[in-house]
N, C-alpha and C positions, 0 to 999 in steps of 0.2 A: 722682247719684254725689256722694261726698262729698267735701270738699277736701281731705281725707286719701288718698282711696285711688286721688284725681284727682292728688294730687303724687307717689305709690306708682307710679301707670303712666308719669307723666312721667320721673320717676326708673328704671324698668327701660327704658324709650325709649332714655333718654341713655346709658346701662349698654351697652346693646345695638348703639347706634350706636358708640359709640367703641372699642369693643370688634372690630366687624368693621372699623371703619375701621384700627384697630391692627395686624388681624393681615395686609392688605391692605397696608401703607404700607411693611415693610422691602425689596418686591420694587419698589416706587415710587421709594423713597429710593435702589436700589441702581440703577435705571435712571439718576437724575437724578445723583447722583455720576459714574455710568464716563461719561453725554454730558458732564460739565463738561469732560474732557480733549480732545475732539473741537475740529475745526473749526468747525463747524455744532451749538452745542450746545441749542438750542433747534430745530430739525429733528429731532435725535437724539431728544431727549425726548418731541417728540409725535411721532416716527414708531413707535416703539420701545415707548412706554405702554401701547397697546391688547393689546401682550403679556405683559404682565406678570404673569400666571399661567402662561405658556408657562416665560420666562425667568426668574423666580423669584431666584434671587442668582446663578446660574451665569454666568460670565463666556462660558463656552463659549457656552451657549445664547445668548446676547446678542449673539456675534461671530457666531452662524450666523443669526441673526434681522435683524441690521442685514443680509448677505450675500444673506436672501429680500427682504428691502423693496427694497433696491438692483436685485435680479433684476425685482420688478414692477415700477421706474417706468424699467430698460432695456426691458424688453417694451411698454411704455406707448411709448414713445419710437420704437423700431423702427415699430410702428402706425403711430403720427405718421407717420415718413418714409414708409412705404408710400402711405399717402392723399396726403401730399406731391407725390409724385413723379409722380401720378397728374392732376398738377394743370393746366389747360390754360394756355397762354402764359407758360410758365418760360424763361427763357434759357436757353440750350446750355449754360454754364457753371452754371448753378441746377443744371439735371436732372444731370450730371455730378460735381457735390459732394453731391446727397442720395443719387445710387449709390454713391459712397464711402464716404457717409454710414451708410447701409444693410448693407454690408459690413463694416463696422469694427464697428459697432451686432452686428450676428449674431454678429460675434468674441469681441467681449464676454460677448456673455450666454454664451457654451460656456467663457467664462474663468471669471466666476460661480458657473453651473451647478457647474461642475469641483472651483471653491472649496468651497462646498457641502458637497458630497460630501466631500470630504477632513477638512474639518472633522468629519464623524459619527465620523472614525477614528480622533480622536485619544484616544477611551480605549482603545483598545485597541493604543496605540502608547507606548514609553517613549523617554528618550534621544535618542540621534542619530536613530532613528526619526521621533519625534517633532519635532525639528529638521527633517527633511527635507521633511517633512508639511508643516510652516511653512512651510518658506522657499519651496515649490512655491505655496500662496494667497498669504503675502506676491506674490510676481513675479505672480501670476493678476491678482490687485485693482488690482496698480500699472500691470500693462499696461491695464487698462480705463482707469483717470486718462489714461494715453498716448493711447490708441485714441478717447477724445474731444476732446482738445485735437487729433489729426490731423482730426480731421472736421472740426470747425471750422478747420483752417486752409488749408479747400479752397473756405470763402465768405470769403476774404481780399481784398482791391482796392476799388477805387470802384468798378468797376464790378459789385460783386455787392452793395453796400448797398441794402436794402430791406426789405420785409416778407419775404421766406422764409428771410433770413438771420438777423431780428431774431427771427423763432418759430421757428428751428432753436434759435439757440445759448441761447433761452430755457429751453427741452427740455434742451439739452445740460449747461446750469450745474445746472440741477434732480438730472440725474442724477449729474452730477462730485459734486454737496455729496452727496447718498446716499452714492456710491462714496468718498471722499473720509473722511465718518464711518466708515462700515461698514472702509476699512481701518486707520484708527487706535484700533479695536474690536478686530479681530485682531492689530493689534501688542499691544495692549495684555495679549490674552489670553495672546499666546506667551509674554509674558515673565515673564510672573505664575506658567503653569504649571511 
């Protein structure tokens, strides 16, 4: 091959890459701007990246997509407590705060779920419609923030410090920052629409 038709391929190579990387990058760019507003804005970014064909520039798409990530790592979390709970030589108090735990955890995910759903409606909703769409996920998302900081504050006292408090509330900050971004995701989106 010649060094001419060797720097010819080289040159369509580079043409080719930058070119997909181009048209690839403003659904990238628009994930990394809406997480800089976040609590958790590098969570956001790599939870959120792997969809970025999904969610494209849509803020919508992006508020319902942080709202599923949040849903698997509550379902993740539920699990947990269930193996938890299953655990031999828990204190009375231990087994007692992961059935709360458990309870409040199922709460959530049908708060989620709920949000979800509501979210798919909002094109086809204007107005105070639309307002009410809102502010029903708004309250959904915030009760989950709520319904975790209660879980945790049922392994509260000395005498609940340990390991099943320390890999509870480890689970449980995992999911707060999920829920935590994913609802300053749909604020973000309500006020924009």
């Amino acid at each position: 091959m010649s060094p001419k038709t060797l720097f010819l391929l080289i040159a369509a190579l580079f043409y080719l890459t930058t070119t997909i990387s181009a048209a690839a990058k403003p659904s990238s760019t628009f994930i990394k701007t809406s997480c800089a507003t976040v609590d958790y804005p590098a969570l956001c970014e790599k939870s959120l990246s792997p969809f970025a064909k999904t969610i494209k520039r849509s803020p919508a798409e992006l508020a319902r997509t942080a709202l599923a990530v949040t849903l698997k790592q509550s379902e993740s979390t539920l699990a947990y407590l269930n193996k938890l709970k299953r655990l031999k030589g828990l204190k009375p108090r231990e087994r007692a705060a992961i059935r709360d735990c458990l309870e409040l955890v199922s709460i959530s995910l049908d708060e989620i779920s709920n949000s979800i759903k509501e979210l798919k409606t909002y094109d086809r909703v204007r107005g105070q419609e639309f307002v009410r769409h809102m502010n029903h996920v708004l309250t959904w998302v915030s009760a989950v923030l709520t319904d975790e900081t209660t879980c945790m504050d049922g392994f509260e006292g000395r005498a609940m410090e340990g390991r099943v408090k320390s890999s509870v509330r480890e689970h449980l900050t995992s999911v707060a920052q999920f829920t935590s971004n994913a609802l300053d995701l749909v604020h973000n989106f309500a006020q924009k629409h």
